[in-house]
C-alpha positions as CSV (number, residue, x, y, z in Angstrom):
1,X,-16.7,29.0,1.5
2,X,-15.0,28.2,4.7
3,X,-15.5,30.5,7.6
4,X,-11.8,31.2,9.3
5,X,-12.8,33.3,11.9
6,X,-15.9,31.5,13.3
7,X,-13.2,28.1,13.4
8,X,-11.0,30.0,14.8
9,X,-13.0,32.0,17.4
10,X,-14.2,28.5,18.3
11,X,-10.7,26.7,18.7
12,X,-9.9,30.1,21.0
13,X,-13.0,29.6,23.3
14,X,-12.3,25.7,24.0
15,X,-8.7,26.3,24.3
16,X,-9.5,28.8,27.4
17,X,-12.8,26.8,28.9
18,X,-9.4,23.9,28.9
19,X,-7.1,26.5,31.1
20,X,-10.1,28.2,33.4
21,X,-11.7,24.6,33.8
22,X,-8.1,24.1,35.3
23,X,-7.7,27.1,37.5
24,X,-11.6,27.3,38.8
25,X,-12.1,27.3,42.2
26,X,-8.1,28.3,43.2
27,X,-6.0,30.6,44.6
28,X,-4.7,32.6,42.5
29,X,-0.7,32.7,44.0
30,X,2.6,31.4,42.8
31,X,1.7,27.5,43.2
32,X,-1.0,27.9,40.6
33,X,1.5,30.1,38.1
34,X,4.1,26.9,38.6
35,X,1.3,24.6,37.9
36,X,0.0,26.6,34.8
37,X,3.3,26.7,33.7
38,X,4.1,23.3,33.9
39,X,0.6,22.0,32.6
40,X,0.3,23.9,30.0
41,X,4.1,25.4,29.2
42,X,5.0,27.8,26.1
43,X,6.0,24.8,24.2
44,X,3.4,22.8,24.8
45,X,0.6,22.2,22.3
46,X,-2.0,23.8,24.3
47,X,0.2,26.8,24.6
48,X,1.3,26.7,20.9
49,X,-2.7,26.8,19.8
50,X,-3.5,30.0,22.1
51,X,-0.9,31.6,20.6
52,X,-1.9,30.5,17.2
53,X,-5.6,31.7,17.8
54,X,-4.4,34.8,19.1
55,X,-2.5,35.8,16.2
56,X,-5.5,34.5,13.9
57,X,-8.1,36.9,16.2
58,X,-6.1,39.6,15.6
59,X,-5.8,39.0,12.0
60,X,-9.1,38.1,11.4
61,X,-10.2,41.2,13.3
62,X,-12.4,40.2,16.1
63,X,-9.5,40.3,18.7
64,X,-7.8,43.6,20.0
65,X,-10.3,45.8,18.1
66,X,-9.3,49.1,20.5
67,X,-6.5,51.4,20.2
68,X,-5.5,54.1,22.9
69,X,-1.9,55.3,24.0
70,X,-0.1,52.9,21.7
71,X,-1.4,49.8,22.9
72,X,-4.1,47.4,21.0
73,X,-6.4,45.9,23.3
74,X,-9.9,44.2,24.1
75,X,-12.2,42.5,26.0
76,X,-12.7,38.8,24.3
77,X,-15.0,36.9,26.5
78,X,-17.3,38.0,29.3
79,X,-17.0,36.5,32.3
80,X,-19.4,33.4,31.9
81,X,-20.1,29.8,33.0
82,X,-18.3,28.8,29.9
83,X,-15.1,30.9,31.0
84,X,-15.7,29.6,35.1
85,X,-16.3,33.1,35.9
86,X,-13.3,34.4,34.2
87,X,-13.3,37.7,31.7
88,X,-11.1,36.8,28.3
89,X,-9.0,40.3,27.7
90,X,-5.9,40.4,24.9
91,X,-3.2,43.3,24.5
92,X,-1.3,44.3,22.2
93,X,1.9,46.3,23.1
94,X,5.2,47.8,22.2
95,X,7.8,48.7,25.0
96,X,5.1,50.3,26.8
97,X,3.8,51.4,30.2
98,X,0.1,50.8,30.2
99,X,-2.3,52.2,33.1
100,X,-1.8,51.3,36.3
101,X,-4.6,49.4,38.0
102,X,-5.6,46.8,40.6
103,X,-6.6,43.1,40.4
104,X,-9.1,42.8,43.2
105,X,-9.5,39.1,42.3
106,X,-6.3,38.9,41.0
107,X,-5.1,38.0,37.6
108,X,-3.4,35.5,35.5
109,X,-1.1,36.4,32.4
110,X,-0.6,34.5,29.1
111,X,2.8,36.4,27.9
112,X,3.3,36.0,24.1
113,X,6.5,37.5,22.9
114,X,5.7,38.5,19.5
115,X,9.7,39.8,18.9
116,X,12.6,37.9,20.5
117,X,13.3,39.2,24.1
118,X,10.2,40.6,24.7
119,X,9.2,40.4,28.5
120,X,5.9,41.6,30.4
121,X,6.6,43.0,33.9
122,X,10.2,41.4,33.7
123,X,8.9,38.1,32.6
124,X,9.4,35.7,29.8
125,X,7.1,33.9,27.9
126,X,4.4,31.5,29.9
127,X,1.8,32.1,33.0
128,X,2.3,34.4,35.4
129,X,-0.1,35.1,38.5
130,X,-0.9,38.3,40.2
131,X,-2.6,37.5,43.8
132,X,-5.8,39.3,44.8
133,X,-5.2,43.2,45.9
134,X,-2.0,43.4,43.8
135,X,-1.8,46.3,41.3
136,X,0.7,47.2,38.7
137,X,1.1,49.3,35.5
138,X,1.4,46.7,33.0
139,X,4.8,47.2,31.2
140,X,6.7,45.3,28.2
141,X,10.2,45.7,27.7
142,X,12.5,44.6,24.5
143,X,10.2,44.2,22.0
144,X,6.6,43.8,21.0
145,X,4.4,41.0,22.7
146,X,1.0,40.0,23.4
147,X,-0.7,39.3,26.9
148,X,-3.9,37.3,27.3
149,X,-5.1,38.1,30.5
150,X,-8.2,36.1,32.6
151,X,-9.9,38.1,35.8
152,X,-12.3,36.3,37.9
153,X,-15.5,38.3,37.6
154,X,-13.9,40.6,34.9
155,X,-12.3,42.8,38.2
156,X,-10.2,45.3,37.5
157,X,-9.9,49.2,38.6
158,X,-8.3,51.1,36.8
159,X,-6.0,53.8,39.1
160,X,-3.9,57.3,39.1
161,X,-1.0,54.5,40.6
């Protein structure tokens, strides 16, 4: 019997040691969100196999395993050598507000529409970069989509915004 999950779990965790091998080490401002989107764009094959792994960890039931307030969410990967220091997290939302909260690190988004004309924060589907100290109540418009979001260290601080 062939084991899905474990196959698939293990395409996921190459597929993002590839992306935080890439961003190690850098700024996290608008020149690495243009180079993340142009190295690894939503069409691309790289791209195409996150998503695909992302639906499959979802299906398979070891990826957004919480619920609260509407949105399906989890913590994938610790941050760990094999991750370059990054923490692995997946949502889940409708048109949603989630909580508002600060990126003392910063962040970088993975923005999977999952419905056509879905948008995170006002964005389409691809990379986009929050610099260190920025904060934000994490909000998808126009349909249903999924965000993969990497923080150096695992930061984050959750805030009354």
């Amino acid at each position: 019997m062939h084991d899905t999950s474990h196959s698939t779990r293990d395409r996921f965790d190459a597929l993002v040691a590839q992306i935080t091998r890439h961003i190690a080490d850098r700024p996290l401002d608008a020149a690495l969100e243009s180079d993340l989107n142009s190295t690894f764009p939503f069409d691309g094959v790289t791209a195409r196999d996150l998503v695909e792994c992302c639906q499959l960890g979802i299906a398979e039931g070891w990826m957004c395993t919480r619920e609260a307030g509407g949105i399906r969410f989890g913590r994938v990967t610790k941050p760990d050598a094999a991750t370059h220091g990054f923490s692995v997290d997946v949502v889940d939302m409708q048109p949603i507000a989630g909580p508002h909260h600060r990126h003392p690190r910063g962040e970088v988004d993975f923005i999977i529409p999952l419905e056509p004309g879905a948008r995170f924060d006002g964005y389409d589907a691809g990379w986009l970069v929050y610099g260190p100290d920025s904060v934000h109540a994490p909000t998808v418009t126009r349909g249903r989509a999924l965000v993969l979001y990497l923080l150096p260290q695992g930061a984050i601080e959750f805030t009354k915004g």
